[in-house]
Wavefront OBJ file of the C-alpha trace (Angstrom):
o trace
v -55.683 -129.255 140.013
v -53.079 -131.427 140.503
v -55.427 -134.556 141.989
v -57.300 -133.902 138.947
v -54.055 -134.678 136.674
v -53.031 -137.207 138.445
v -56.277 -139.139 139.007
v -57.182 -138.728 134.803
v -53.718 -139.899 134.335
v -54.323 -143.264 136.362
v -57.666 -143.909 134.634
v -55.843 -143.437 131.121
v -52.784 -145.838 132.298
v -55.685 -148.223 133.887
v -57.466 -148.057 130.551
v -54.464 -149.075 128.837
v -54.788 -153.070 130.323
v -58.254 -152.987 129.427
v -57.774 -152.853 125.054
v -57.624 -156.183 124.060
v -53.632 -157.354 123.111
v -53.668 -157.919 119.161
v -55.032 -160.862 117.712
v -53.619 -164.271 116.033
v -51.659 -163.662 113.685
v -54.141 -164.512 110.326
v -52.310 -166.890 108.041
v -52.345 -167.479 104.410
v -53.333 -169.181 101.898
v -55.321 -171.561 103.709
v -55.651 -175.264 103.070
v -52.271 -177.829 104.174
v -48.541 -177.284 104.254
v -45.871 -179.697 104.452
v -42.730 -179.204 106.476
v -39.480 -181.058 105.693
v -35.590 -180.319 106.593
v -33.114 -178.198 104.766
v -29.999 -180.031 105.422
v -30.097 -181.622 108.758
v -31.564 -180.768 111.936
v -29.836 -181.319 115.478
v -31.647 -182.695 117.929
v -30.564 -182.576 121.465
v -31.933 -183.743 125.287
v -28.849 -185.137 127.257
v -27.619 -187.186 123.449
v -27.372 -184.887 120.362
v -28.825 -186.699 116.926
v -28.652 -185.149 113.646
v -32.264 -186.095 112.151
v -34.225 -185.651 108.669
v -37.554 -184.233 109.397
v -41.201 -184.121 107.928
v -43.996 -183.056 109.049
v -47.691 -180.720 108.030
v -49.873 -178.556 108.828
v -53.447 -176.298 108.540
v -54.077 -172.963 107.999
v -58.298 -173.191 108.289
v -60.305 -170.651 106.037
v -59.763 -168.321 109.136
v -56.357 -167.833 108.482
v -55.358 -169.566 111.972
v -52.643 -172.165 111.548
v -51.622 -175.276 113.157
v -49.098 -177.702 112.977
v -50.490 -181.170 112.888
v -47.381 -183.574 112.593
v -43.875 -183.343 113.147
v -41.809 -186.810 112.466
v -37.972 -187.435 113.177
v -36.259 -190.025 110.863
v -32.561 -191.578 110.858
v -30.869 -193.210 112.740
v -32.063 -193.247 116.973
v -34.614 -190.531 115.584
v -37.566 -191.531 115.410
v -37.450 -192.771 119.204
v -38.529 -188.899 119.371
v -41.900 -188.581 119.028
v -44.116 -185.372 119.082
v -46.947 -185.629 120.461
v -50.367 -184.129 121.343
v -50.864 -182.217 118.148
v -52.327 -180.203 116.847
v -49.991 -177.413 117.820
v -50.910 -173.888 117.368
v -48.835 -171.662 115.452
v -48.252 -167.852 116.150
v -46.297 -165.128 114.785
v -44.964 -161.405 116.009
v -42.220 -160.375 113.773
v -40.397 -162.785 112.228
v -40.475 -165.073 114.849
v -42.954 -168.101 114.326
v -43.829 -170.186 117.716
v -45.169 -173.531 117.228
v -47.361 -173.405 120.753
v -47.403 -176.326 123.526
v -45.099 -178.771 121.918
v -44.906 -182.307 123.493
v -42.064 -184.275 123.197
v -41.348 -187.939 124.146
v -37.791 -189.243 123.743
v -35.799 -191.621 125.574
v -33.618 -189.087 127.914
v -36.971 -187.412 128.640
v -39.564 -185.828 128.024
v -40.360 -182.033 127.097
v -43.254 -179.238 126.827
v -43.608 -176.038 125.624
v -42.865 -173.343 122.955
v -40.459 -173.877 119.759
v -39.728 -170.970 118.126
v -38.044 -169.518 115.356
v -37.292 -166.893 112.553
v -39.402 -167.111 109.817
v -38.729 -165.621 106.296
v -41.573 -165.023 104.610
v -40.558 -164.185 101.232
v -38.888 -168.110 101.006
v -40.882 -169.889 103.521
v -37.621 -170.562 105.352
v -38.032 -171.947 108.926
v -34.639 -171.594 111.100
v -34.422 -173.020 114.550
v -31.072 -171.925 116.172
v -30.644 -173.669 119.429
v -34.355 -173.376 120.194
v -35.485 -175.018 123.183
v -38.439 -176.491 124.794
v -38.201 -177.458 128.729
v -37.915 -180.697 130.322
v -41.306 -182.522 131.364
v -41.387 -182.802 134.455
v -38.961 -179.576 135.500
v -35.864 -179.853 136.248
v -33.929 -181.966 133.966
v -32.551 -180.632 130.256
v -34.922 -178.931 128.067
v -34.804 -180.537 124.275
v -32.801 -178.213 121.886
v -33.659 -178.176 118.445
v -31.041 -176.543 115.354
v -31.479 -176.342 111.796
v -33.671 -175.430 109.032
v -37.300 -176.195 107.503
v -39.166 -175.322 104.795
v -43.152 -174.532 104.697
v -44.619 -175.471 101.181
v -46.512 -173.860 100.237
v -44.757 -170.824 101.714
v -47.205 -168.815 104.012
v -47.667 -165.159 105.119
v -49.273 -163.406 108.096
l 1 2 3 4 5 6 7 8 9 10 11 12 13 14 15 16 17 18 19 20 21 22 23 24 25 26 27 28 29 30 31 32 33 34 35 36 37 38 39 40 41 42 43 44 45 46 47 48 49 50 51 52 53 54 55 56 57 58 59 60 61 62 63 64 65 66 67 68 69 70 71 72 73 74 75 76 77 78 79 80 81 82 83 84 85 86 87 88 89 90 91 92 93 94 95 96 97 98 99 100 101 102 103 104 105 106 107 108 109 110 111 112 113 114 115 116 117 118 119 120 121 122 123 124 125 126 127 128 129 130 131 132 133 134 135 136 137 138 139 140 141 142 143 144 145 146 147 148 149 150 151 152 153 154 155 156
């Protein structure tokens, strides 16, 4: 009796791994966004800059968004460039990760995930010390700090 338990017990845990996780996050409304800077956003990868930023985006009639450019102005920067877009954009929560970023500065270089809490109800971006790792490993990742808005505002 006790096999019995135990074996139906491993199937149901082993069944568990076999559902399929939860899909994208489905984003609305679709069609383009623009992204630009409340205030100013810090910059950081061995120098610290305080930057304006613009930028844009796609959320296709699927409801699956992307981030197609991200530009740095003032000062030393736009020696950061991002490159390699698009960038896919997920959400759990109210965290929103911008997916596989590449950046290209003059201290380095970086690749990964950005993410940061997301408010909905005022489209509201904020990055708080959010980092993406150095490219190649090993040296300091790229911080980013400050706030964006998404206009229009979208909703998953």
């Amino acid at each position: 009796m006790i096999k019995k338990i135990l074996s139906a017990g491993a199937l149901a845990a082993s069944a568990v791994f076999l559902v399929p996780q939860a899909s994208a996050q489905t984003f609305s409304p679709s069609g383009p966004f623009t992204i630009t800077n409340v205030g100013t956003i810090t910059v950081s990868k061995g120098i610290t800059l305080s930057c304006s930023l613009s930028g844009g985006g796609n959320v296709t009639t699927g409801g699956a968004a992307s981030v197609t450019s991200i530009i740095l102005s003032g000062g030393l920067c736009g020696s950061v460039s991002f490159t390699a877009t698009p960038y896919a954009v997920t959400a759990s929560g109210t965290t929103v990760t911008i997916n596989n970023v590449t950046v290209t500065a003059i201290t380095g270089n970086c690749f990964g995930n950005l993410s940061g809490t997301y408010n909905q109800l005022t489209g509201i971006l904020t990055f708080s010390g959010a980092t993406i790792p150095s490219n190649p490993v090993g040296g300091s990742p790229c911080k980013v700090t400050g706030t964006v808005k998404l206009s229009p505002i979208l909703t998953y």
